[in-house]
N, C-alpha and C positions, 0 to 999 in steps of 0.2 A: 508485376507481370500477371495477364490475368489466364486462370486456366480453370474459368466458367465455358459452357458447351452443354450441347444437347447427348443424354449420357455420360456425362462426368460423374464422378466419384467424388461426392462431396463430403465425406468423411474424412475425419483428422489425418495427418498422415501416420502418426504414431499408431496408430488400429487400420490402416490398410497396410503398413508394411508387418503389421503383427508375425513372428515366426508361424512357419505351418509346418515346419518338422525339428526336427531337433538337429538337422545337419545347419538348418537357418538360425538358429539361436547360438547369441553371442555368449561367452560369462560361462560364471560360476561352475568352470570345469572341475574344483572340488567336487562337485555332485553327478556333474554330465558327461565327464571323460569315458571313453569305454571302461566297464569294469565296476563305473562305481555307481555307489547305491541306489539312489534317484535313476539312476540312467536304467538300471536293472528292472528296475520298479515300472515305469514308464513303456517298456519293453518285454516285458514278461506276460503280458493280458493276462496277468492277475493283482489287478491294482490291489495297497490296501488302504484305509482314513492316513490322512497325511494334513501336515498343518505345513503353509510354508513362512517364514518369521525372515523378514530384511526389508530395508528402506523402500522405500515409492522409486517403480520402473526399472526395479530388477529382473521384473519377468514372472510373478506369483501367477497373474491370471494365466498368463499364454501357456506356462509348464502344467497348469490344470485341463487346459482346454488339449494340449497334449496328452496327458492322460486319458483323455475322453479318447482321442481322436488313435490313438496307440492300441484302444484293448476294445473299440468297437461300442462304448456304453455312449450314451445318451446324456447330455451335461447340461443340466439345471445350475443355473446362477442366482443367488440371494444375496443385496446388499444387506448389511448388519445395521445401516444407519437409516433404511427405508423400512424394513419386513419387522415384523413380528412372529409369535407364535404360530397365529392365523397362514400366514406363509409357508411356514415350515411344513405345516398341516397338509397343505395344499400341494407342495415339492412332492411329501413324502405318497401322499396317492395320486399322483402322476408316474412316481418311483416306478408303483405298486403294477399301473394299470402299462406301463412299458414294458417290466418281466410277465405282464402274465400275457400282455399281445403280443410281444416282438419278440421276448425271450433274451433283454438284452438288461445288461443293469445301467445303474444313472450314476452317474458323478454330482453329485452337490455340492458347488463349489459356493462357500459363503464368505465373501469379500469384509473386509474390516471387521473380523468374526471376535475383536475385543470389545466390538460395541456392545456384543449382546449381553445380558445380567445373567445369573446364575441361573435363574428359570430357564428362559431361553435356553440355554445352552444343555441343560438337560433334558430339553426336547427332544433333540437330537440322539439321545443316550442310546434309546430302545432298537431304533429304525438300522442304527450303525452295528449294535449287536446281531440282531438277526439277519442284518445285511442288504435288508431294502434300498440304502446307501450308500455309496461309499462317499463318505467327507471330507471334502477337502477343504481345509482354512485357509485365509490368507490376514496377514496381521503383520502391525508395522511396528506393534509391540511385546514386550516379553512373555510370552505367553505363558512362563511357571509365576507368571504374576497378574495375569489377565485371563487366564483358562481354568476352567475348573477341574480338578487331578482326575475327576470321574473320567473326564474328556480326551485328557492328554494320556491318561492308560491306554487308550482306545485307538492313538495317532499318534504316528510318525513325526516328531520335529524335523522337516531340513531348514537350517539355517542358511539364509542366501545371504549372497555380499553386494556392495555398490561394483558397478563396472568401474573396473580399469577406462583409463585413457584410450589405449589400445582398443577392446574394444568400442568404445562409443564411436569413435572414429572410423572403423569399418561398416559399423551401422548405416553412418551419415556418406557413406564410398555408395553403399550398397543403395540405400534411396536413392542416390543421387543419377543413378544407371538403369536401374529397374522401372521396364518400361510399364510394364503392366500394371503395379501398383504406388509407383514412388512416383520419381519426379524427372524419370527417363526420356520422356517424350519432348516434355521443355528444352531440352539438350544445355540445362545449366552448368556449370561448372564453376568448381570454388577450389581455392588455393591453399597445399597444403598445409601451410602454416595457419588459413583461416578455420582451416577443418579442428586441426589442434585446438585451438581459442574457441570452439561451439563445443567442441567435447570439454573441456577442462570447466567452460561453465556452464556444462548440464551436471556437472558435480557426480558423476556415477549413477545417473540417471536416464535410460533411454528414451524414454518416454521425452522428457524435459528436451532431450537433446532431438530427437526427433522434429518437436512442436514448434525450436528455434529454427530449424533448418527450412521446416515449411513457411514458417513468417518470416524468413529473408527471402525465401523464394517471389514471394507477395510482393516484397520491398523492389526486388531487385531490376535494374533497367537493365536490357540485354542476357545476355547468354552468361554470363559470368556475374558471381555474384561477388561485389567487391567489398572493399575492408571497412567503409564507413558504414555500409549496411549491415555487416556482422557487430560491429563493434555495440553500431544501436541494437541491434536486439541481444546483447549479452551484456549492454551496461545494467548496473544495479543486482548482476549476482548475488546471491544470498546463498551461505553454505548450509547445511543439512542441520538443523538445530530444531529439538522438540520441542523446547524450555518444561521437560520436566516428566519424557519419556528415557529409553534409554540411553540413546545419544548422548542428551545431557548431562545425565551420572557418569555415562561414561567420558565423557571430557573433562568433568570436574572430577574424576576419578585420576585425569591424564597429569590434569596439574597439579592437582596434590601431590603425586607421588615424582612429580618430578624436582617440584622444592623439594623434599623428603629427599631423595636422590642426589639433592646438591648441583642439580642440570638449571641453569637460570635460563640459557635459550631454549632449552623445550619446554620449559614453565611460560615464559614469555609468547611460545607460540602455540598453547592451549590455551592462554588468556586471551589471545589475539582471537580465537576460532570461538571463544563463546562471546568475548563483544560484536564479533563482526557479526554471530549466528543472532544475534540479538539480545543473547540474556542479559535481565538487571545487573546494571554492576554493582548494587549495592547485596544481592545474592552473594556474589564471588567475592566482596570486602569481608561480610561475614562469614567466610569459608576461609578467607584470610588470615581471619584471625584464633581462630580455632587451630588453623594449621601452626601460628606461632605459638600457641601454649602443646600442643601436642606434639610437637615435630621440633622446636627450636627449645621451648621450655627457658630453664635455667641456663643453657648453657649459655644463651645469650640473651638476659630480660630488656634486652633494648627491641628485639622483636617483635612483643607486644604492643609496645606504645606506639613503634611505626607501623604497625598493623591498624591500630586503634584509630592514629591520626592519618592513617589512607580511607579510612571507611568516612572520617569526619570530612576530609576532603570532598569526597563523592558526595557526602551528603548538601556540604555548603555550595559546590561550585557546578555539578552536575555533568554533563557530558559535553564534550569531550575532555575537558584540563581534568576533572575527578581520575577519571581513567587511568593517569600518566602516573598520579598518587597510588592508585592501586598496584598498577606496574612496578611502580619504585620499590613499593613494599614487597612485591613478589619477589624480585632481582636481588633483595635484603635478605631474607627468608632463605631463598636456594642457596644463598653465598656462606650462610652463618653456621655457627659451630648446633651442630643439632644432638638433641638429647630426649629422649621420649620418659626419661626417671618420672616426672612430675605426672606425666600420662598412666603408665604404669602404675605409679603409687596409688592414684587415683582411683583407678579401678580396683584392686587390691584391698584399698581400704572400703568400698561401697562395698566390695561382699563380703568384708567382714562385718560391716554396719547392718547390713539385710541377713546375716546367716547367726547374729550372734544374738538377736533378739534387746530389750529394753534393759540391759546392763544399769547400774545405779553410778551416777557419778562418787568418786570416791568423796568420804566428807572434808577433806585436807583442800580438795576442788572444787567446792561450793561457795556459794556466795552467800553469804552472811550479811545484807543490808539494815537487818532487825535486830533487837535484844533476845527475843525467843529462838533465831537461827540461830545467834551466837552460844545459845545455851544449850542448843542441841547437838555444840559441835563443829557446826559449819565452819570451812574456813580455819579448825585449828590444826595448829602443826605445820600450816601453812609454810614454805620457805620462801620471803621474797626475792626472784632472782638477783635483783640490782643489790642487796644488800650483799650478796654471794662472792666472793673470790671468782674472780672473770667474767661476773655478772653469769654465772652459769649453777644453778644449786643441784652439786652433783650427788649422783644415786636417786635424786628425786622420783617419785613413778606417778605417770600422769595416763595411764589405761583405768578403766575398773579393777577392783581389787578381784574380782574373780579371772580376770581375762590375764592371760600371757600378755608381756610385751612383743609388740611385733616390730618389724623392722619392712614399710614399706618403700618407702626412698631408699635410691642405691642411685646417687651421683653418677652420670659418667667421666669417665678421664679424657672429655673435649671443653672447649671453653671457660665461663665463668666455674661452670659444674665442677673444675681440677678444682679450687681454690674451698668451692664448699666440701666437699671430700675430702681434703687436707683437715678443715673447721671440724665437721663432724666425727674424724678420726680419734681430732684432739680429744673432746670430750666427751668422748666413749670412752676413751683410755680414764678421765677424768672417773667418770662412770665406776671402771672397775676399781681405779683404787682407791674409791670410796668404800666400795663394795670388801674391797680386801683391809680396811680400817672398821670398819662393824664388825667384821670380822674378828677381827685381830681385840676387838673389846665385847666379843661375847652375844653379838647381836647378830639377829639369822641374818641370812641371805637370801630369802623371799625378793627383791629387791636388785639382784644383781641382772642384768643384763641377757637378753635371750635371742642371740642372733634369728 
């Protein structure tokens, strides 16, 4: 349908229907309900540096340009992947030459503001101090990881969300009527079950869902725009995946902790949301398996190896059969008796490694290959286990002679782990009453046992 003409508005439609108040803007009523904070802020014409931190087409730019348009100031835009220093320079006595003509301050609103490096960003430092500025960021990542703390003293985090369904879909009501800037004049109309199906795959994005609705518009024959024309432009959705901002952690954060939880079908359908987002699955096999020595451990060592042989799967067969391998392994994992002792011990014993400095190995524990080692010792007093009653040579001490014994493994009482805790019980007991036979013939007890 074409809606070229003399005077048209040939801008996207996602930036003609842009919000121009805040009664127009959909979302993140955490921030913009009456009462609350942002809203206050926005409404107060006493702006102050604000950073806004959430997904592409939540609305970062328009709530700035709000700002501007709320307290009367003057709204400079900088992208972070175009501008420089030189830019900044140049905003800031523009700032300068606004308050001293018009009396009015400027908002500096600087777009994808994680592009810039540490220099850059403490440009800014000065101008936002004595107030030449007021700054406002926008940024699709974590900004206590991408901001420098000079900066973030200085500014407001709001956290924004992806849109609800809900609203995206009154967004696309609201284009679709609006005569002056949408798509009201064409007198289109779409059904509402089609509206749903462009909202679900703009993914909590208005923007995206915006962009779709206007290139069915383009699509469409007639006044209604029908389901083969939605369908094509909403085949090939792709859900929100950074491969390696926060999104990403945070999904690999999801499924981890859902094996770890014992949840197979929410482990299953955060695996499903990073293949489909696109990440490597040989990322997620190796995350896999990690999760089976930290999360499954002993209690069940078949976890491992089916962890091992899903990564070798992906490796040899690739996608998509690799994938099914990894799954398997996942569904195995959240099912199995879990234990984190092995994890535990692990860390336990590195800080006793890094806190305790270059300890000597004792000489009963040295290897003796040579005649001169054997004659210094090495190796003697030795006790062969296998020569030992239970194959076990009890009281032995295998710490340095200066170090306590420590006791960093503690089995739990799920899976294979009951069976080694029963084992280890044994010959602790073994332990002590060895310990109470040196004893009982006059030899110390250096050697007994130190929970």
């Amino acid at each position: 349908m074409s809606r070229t003409g003399g005077g048209a508005d040939t801008r996207p439609l996602a930036e003609r229907m842009r919000p121009r108040s805040l009664e127009e803007f959909f979302g993140q009523s955490h921030l913009l309900a009456p009462g609350k904070p942002l809203r206050r802020a926005i409404e107060s014409d006493r702006p102050h540096s604000m950073i806004f931190w959430g997904p592409p087409g939540t609305g970062k730019t328009t709530l700035a340009r709000l700002l501007a348009a709320y307290s009367g100031a003057r709204f400079l835009k900088l992208s972070a992947v175009l501008s420089g220093v030189k830019d900044i320079r140049e905003a800031v006595r523009e700032a300068r030459k606004a308050r001293a003509e018009e009396g009015c301050g400027t908002i500096l609103f600087i777009d994808e503001v994680h592009r810039f490096n540490k220099a850059q960003q403490d440009a800014f430092l000065p101008h936002v101090e004595e107030g030449t500025v007021i700054f406002v960021g926008a940024t699709t990542e974590n900004p206590s990881f991408e901001l420098n703390n000079a900066l973030l003293s200085r500014a407001r985090v709001y956290l924004l969300k992806a849109l609800g369904s809900e609203d995206l879909e009154r967004i696309i009501e609201l284009a679709l009527v609006d005569r002056e800037r949408g798509l009201g004049f064409l007198g289109l109309s779409l059904a509402p079950d089609l509206c749903t199906l462009m909202a679900h795959a703009a993914d909590g994005d208005a923007r995206r869902a915006l962009n779709l609705l206007d290139l069915a518009a383009d699509l469409a024959d007639g006044t209604e725009i029908a389901t083969h024309v939605v369908e094509e432009v909403t085949a090939g959705h792709v859900g929100r995946f950074d491969k390696g901002g926060d999104i990403f952690y945070d999904q690999m954060s999801a499924l981890h902790k859902s094996v770890r939880g014992s949840a197979p079908d929410a482990a299953l359908y955060w695996l499903a949301r990073m293949i489909d987002g696109g990440c490597d699955p040989l990322y997620v096999a190796r995350r896999v398996v990690r999760m089976a020595s930290e999360d499954i451990g002993n209690g069940d060592p078949r976890a491992l190896r089916l962890a091992l042989d899903a990564w070798e799967a992906q490796e040899r067969l690739g996608s998509p059969e690799g994938e099914l391998a990894i799954a398997q392994a996942v569904v195995y994992l959240s099912c199995a008796a879990k234990s984190n002792a092995v994890y535990a011990a692990w860390k336990a014993a590195m800080e006793d490694a890094r806190g305790s400095g270059s300890l000597e190995v004792p000489a009963h524990l040295r290897n003796a290959p040579t005649r001169l080692m054997k004659e210094l010792g090495h190796g003697m007093h030795y006790r062969y286990a296998h020569d030992e009653p239970e194959a076990y040579a009890a009281g032995e001490k295998y710490f340095p002679d200066t170090m306590e014994p420590r006791r960093y493994y503690a089995p739990v009482d799920r899976g294979l782990e009951i069976r080694i805790r029963e084992k280890l019980a044994h010959l602790r007991a073994l332990d002590r009453a060895a310990a109470m036979a040196r004893q009982g013939q006059g030899v110390g007890s250096a050697d007994e046992e130190v929970d």
